[in-house]
N, C-alpha and C positions, 0 to 999 in steps of 0.2 A: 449356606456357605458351601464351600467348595471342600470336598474331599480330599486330603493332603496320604492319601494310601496309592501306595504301589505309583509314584509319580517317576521315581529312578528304578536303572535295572539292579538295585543294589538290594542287600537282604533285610529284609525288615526292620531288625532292631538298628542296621545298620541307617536305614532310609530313616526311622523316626528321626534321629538324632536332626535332619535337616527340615522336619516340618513348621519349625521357626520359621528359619528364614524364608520356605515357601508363602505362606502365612502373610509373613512381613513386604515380601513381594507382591503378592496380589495384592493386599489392602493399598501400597502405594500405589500401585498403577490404578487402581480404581479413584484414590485420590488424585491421582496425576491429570484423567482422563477426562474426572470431574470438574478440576479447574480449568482445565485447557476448554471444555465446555461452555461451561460459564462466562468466562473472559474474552472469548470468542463471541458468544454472544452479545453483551455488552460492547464491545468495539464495534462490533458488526451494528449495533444499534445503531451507535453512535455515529459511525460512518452516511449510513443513511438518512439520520437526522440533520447532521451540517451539507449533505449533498441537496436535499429537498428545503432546508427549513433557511438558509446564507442565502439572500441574494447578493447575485454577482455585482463588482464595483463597478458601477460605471465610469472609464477613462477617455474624456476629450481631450487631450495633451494634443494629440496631433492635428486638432481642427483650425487651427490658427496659423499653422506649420505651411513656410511657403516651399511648395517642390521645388521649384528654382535652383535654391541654397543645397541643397543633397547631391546635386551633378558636380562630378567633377571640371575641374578648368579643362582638362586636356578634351572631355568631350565638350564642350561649352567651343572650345575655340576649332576645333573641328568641323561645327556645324554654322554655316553662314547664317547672321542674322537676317531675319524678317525682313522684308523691304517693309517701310511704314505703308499704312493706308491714306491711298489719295482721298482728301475728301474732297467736293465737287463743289 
């Protein structure tokens, strides 16, 4: 453990009276520090497990999707249409 002497510039009997709450300090951040550890790593698992282990959804919505339909009228009527093809 950690030595809780001469921690303040205050006089001794004066400093004892605060070694509680030193005490009480350090074991929480040591608890603090532990969990924040721990919990980090579990997420951090985790994270990498749904990154590697999910395959992605495959979406064909737009394969049937005619371009045509997405132009607007104002450029639509802008651009001359196609002369048809002669055919011979």
């Amino acid at each position: 453990m950690t030595d809780f002497n001469n921690f303040t510039s205050l006089a001794p009997h004066e400093e004892a009276q605060f070694v509680v709450f030193e005490r009480r300090t350090q074991e929480s951040l040591h608890k603090a520090f532990l969990i924040g550890a721990i919990s980090s790593l579990v997420f951090g698992l985790l994270a990498v497990g749904v990154y590697f282990g999910v395959e992605p959804r495959v979406d064909n919505t737009s394969r049937d999707m005619d371009m045509t339909q997405l132009k607007s009228k104002k450029d639509a009527a802008a651009k001359p249409a196609a002369p048809p093809d002669k055919a011979p």
